[in-house]
Residue frames relative to the residue before (quaternion, step in Angstrom):
aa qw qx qy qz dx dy dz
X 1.0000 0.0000 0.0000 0.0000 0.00 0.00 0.00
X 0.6070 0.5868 -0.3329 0.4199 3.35 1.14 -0.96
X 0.4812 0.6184 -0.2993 0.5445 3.91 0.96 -1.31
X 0.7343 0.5941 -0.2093 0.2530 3.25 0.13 -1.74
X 0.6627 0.5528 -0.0476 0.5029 2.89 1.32 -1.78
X 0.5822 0.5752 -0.2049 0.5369 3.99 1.19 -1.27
X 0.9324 0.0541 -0.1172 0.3375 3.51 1.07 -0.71
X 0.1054 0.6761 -0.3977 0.6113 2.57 1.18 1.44
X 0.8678 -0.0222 -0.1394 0.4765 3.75 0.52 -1.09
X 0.3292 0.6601 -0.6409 0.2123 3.47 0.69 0.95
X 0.6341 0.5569 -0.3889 0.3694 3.73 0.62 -0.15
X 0.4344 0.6035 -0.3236 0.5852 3.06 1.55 -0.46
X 0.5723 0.4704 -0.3845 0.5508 3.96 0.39 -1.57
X 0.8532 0.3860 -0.2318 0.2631 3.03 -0.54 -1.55
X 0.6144 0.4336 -0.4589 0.4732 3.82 0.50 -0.15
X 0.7083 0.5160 -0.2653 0.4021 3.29 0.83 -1.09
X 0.4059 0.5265 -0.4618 0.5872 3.99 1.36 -0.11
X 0.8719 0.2905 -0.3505 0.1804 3.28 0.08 -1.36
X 0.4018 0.6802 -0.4702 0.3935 3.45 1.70 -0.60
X 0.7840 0.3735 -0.3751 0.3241 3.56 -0.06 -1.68
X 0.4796 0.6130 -0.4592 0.4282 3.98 1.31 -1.29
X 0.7867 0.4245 -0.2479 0.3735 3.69 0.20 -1.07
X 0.4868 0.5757 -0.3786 0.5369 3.48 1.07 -0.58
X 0.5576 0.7471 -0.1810 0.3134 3.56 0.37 -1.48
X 0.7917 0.3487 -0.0422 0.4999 2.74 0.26 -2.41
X 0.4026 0.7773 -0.2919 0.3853 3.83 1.20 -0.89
X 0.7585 0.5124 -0.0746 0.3957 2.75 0.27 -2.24
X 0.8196 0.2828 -0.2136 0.4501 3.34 0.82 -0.90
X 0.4185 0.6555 -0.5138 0.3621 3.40 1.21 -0.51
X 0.8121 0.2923 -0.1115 0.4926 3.44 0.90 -1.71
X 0.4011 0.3614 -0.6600 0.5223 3.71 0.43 1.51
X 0.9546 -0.1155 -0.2745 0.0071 3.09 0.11 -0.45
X 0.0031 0.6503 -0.6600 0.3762 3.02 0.82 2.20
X 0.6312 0.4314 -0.3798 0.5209 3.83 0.76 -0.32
X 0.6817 0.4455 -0.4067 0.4140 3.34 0.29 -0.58
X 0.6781 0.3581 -0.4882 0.4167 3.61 0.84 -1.09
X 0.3772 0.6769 -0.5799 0.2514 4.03 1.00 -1.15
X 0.6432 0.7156 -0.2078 0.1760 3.52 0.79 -1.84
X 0.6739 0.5920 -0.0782 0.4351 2.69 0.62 -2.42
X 0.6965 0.5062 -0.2121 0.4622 3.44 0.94 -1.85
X 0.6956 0.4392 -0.3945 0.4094 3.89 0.14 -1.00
X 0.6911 0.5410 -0.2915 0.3805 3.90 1.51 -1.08
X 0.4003 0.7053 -0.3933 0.4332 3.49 1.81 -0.57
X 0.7090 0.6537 -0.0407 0.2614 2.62 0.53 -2.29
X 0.6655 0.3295 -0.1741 0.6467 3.86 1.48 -1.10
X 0.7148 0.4206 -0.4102 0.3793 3.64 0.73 -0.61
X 0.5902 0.5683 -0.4305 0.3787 3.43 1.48 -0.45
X 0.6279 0.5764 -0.2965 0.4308 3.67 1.46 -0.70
X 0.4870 0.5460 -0.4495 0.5125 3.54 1.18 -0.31
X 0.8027 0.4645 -0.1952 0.3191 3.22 0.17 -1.37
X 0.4533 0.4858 -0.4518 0.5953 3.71 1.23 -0.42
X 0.6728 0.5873 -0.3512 0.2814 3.88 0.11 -1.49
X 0.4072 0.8226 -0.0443 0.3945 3.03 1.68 -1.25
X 0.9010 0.1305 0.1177 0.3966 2.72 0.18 -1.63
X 0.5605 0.3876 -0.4261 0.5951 3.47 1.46 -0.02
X 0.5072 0.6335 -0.4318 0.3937 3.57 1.00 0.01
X 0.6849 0.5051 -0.1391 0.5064 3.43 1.35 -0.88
X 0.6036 0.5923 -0.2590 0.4666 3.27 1.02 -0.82
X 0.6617 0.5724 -0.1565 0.4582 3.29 1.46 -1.41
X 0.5686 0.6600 -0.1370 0.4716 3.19 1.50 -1.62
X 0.8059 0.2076 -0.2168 0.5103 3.61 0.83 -0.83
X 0.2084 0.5114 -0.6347 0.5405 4.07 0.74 0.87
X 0.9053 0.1408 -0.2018 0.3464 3.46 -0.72 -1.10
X 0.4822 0.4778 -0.5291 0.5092 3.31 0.97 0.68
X 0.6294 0.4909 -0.4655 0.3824 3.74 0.64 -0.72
X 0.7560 0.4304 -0.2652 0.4157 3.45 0.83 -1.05
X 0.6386 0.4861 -0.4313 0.4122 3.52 0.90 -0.29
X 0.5406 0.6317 -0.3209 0.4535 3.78 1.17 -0.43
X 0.6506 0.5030 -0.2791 0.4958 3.20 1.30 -1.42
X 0.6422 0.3861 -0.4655 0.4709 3.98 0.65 -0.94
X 0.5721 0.6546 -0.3807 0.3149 3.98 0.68 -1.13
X 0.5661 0.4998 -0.3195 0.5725 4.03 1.14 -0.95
X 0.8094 0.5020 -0.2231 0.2077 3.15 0.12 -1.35
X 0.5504 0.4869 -0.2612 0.6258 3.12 1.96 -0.99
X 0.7938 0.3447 -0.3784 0.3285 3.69 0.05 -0.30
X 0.3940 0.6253 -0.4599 0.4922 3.49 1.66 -0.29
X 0.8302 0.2372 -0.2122 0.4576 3.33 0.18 -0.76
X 0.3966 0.5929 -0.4077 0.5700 3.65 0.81 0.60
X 0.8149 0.3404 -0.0938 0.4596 3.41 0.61 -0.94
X 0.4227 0.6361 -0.3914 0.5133 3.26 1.60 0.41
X 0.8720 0.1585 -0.0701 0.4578 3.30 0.54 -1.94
X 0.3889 0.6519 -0.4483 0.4720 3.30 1.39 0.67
X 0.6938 0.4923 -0.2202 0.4773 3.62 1.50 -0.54
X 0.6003 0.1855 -0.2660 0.7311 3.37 1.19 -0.20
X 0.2930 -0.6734 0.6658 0.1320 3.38 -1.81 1.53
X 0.6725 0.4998 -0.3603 0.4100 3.45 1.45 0.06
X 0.5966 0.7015 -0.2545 0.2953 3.74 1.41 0.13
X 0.5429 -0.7103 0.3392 0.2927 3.56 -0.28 1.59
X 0.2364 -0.6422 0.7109 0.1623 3.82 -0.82 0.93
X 0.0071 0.7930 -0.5945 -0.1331 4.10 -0.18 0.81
X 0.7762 -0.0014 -0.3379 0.5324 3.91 0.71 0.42
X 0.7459 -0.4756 0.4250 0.1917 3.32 -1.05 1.67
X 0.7980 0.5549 -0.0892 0.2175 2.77 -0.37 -2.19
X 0.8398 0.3333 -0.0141 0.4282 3.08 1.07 -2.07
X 0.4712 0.6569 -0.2843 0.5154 3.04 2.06 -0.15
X 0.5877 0.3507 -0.2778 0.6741 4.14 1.30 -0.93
X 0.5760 0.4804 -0.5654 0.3431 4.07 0.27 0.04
X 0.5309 0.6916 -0.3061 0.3822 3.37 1.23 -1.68
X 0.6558 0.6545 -0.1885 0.3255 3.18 0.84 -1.41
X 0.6664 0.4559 -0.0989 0.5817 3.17 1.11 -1.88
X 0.1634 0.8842 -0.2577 0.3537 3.69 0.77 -0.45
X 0.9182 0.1887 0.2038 0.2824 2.17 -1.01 -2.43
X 0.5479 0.5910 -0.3193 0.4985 2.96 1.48 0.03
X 0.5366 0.7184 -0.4400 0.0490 3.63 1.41 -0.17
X 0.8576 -0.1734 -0.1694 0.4535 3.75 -0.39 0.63
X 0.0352 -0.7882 0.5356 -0.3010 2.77 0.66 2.00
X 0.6338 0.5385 -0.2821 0.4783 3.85 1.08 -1.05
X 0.8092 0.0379 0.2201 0.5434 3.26 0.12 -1.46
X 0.5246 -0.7400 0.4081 0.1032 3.73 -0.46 1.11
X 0.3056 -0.8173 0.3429 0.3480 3.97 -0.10 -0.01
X 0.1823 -0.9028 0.3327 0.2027 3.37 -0.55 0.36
X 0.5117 -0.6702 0.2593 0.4710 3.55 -0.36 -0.09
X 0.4375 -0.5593 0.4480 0.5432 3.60 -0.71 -0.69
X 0.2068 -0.7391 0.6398 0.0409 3.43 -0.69 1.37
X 0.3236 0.8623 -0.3839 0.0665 3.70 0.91 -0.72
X 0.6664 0.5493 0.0639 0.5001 3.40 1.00 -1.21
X 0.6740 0.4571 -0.1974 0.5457 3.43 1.41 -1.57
X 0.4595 0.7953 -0.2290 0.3225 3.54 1.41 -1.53
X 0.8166 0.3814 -0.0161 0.4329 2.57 0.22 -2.31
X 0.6590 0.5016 -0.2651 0.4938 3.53 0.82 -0.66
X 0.6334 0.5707 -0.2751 0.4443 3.64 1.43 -0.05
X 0.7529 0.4494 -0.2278 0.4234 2.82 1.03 -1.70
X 0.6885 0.5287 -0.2720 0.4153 3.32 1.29 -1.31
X 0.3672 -0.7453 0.3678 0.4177 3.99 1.26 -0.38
X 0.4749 0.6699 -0.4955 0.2831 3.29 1.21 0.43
X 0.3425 0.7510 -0.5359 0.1774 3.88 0.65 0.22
X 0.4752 0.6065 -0.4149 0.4839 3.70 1.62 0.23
X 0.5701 0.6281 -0.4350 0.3022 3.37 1.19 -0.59
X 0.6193 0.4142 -0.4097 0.5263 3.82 1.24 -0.22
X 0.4701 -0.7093 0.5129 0.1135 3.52 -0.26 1.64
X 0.6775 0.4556 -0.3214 0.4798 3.92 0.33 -0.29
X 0.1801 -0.7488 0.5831 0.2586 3.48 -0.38 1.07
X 0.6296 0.3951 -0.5038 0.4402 4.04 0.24 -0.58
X 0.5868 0.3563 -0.4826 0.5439 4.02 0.10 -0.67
X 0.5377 0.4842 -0.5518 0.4146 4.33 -0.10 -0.38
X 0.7672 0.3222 -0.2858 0.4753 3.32 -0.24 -2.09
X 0.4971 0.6869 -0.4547 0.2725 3.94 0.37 -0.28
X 0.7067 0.4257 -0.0390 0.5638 3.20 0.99 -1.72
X 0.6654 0.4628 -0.3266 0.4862 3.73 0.97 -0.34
X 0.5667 0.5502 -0.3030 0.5332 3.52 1.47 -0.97
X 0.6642 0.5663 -0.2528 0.4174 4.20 0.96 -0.49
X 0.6798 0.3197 -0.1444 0.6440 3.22 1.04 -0.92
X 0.5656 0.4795 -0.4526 0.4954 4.05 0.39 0.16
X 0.6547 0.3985 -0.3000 0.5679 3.72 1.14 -1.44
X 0.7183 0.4387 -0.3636 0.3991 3.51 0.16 -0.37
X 0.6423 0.4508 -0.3736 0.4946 4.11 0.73 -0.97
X 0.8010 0.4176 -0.2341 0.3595 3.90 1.00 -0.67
X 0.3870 0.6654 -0.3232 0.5505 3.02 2.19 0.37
X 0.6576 0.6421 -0.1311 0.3716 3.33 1.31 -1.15
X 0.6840 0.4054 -0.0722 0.6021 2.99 1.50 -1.22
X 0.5693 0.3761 -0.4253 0.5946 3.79 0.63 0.00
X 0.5368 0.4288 -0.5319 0.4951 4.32 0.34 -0.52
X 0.9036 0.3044 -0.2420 0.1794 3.69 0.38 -1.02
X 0.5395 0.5035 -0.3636 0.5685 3.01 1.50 1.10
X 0.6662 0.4218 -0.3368 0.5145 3.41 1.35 1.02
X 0.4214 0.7552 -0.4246 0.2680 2.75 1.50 0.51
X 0.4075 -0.7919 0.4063 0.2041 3.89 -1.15 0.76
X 0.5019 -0.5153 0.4881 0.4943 3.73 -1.09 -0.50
X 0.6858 0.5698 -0.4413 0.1009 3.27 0.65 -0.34
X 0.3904 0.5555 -0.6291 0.3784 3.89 1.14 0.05
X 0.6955 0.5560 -0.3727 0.2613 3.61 0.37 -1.78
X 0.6577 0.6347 -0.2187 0.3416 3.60 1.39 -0.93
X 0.6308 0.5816 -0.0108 0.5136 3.03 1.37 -1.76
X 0.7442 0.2565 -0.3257 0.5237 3.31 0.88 -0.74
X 0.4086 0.6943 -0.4155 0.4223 4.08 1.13 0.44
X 0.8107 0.3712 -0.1363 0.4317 3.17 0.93 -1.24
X 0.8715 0.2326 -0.2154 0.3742 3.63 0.99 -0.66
X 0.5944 -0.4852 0.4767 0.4289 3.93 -0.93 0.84
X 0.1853 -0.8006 0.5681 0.0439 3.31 -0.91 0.13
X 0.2370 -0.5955 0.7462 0.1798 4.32 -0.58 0.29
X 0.8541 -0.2094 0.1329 0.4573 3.58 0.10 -1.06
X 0.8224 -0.3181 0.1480 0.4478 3.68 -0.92 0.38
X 0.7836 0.1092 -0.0615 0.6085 3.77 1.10 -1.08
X 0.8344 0.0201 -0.3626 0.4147 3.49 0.92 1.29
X 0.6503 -0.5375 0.4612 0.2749 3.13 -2.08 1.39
X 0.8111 -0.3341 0.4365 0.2000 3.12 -1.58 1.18
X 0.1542 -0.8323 0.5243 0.0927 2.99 -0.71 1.12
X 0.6015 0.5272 -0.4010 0.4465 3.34 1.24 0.08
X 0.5124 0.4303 -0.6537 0.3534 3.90 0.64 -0.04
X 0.0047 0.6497 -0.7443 0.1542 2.91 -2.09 1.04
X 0.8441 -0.0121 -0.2682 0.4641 3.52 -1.77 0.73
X 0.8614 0.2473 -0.1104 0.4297 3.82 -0.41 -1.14
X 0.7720 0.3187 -0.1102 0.5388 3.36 0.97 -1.20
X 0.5430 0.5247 -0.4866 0.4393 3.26 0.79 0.60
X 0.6369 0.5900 -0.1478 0.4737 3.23 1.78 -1.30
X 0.5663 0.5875 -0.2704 0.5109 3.88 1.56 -0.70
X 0.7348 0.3916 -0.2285 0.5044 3.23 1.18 -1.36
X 0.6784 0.5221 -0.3246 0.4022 3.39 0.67 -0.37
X 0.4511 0.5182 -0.3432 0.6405 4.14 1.75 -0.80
X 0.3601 0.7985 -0.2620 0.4051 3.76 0.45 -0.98
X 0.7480 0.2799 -0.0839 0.5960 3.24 -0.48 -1.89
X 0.7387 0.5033 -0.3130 0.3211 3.14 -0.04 -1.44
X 0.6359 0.4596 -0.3202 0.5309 4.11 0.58 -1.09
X 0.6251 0.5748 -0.4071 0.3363 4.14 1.09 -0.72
X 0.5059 -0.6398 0.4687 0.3393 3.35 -1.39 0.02
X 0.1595 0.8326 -0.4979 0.1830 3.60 1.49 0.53
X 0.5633 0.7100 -0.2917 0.3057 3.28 0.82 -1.11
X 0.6851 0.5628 -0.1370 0.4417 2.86 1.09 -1.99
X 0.8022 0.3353 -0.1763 0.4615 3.93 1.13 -0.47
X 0.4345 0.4919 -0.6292 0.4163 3.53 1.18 0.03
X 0.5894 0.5282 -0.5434 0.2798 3.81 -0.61 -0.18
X 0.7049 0.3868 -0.2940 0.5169 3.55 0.64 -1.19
X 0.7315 0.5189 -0.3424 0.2801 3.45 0.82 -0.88
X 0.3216 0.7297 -0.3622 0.4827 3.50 2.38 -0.26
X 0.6010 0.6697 -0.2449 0.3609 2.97 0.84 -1.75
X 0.7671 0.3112 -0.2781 0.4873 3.34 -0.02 -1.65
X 0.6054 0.6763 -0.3246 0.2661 3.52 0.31 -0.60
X 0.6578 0.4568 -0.1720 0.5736 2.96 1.47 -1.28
X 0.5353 0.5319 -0.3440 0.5588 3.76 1.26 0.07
X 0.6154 0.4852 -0.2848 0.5520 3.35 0.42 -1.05
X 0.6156 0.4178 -0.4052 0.5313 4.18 0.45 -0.81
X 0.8323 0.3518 -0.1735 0.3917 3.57 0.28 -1.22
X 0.6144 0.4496 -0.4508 0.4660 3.38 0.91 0.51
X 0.4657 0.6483 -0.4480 0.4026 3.64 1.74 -0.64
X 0.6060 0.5961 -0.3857 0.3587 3.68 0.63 -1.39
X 0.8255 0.3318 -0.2422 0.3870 3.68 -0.13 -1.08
X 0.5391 0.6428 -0.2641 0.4758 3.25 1.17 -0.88
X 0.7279 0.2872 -0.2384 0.5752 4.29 0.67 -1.28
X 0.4970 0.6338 -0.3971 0.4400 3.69 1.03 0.41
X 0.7993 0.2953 -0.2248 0.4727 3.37 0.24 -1.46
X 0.3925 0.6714 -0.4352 0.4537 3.91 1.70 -0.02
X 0.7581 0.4583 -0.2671 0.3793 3.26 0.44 -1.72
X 0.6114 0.4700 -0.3334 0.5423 3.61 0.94 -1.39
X 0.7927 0.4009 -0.3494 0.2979 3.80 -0.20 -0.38
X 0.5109 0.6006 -0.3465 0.5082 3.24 1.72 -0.35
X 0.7920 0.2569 -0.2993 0.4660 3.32 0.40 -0.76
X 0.4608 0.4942 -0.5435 0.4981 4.06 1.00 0.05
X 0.4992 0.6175 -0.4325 0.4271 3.91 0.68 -0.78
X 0.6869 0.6876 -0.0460 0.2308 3.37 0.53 -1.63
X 0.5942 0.5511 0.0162 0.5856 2.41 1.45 -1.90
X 0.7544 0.4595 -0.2633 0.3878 3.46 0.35 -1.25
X 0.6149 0.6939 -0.2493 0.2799 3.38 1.35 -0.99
X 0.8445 0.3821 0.0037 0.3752 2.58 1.64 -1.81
X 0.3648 0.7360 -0.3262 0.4679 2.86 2.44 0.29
X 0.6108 0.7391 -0.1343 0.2501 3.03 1.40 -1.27
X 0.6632 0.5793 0.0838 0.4664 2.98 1.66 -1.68
């Protein structure tokens, strides 16, 4: 009877294995379709940081190109009448701007926005962008750029530290608009007795780095912005 009884309710066992097995299998099927749901919506904002990022950068290096360009232009001509001690400065004024100028990111170097990259480093989630070639892409940008950073700051000169000794100022990149008759003429003999001279060249120098580091640098932005792009809209 006992036997009898055992089989009798293995169909009974056996549906009931398969209910809970299936229940189970459910359960997880739908964690993790949630988890990827997850993963995807976080892709999805970190990819939007990172575009933001980058047209921020892209922007960021225009007005570096053009501030570099006024920076040459002021020491080119700095280094003319800095070369003859017998040559006529005919506006003062625009001659101690030239000065100020040249000093443009001569102190402290620019950087990019890394914000986003950072955080995705420190926090180890930089897997969270599911494409390895769009990854090594975004890892290749911020490596050329941090080692770009560090070669500006071993070319730096004396001449901001100089330059910013010698001229009054109104505001960081211009001289005082009130020096006039004598003290325009003191500040201007000054310069001239200083060893400034002796550093516009190197500071040319850095400048001419600082141009040639813009070039590759608004490149591997542009190309990654629009792979960025791309990826988004592949996605979708």
């Amino acid at each position: 009877m006992l036997w009898r009884k055992f089989k009798l309710e293995w169909p009974y066992f056996v549906g009931e294995l398969l209910i809970v097995t299936l229940g189970v299998l459910i359960a997880l099927a739908l964690d993790s379709w949630n988890d990827a749901r997850l993963e995807r919506r976080v892709e999805d904002e970190v990819l939007e940081w990172l575009i933001s990022d980058m047209e921020s950068d892209t922007a960021f290096f225009a007005e570096w190109s053009s501030n570099v360009v006024e920076k040459l232009a002021a020491l080119d001509y700095l280094s003319a009448v800095l070369a003859d001690p017998n040559s006529l400065v005919e506006d003062s004024l625009a001659f101690l701007n030239a000065i100020a100028v040249g000093s443009y990111y001569s102190w402290n170097q620019p950087a990019m926005r890394r914000t986003t990259f950072d955080e995705l480093v420190s926090s180890g989630n930089l897997g969270l962008i599911d494409d390895a070639i769009v990854r090594r892409r975004v890892v290749e940008y911020y490596y050329v750029e941090e080692d770009s950073r560090k070669r500006m700051e071993g070319r730096r000169t004396e001449y901001p530290q100089i330059a910013y000794r010698l001229v009054p100022r109104s505001s960081e990149w211009t001289a005082q608009e009130s020096l006039q008759g004598a003290r325009l003429r003191l500040t201007i003999d000054e310069i001239r007795r200083s060893d400034l001279s002796e550093h516009v060249v190197a500071e040319i120098n850095f400048a001419g780095f600082l141009q040639s580091t813009i070039v590759p640098l608004d490149s591997l932005a542009r190309d990654l912005l629009v792979e960025l792009e791309s990826y988004r809209e592949a996605r979708h």
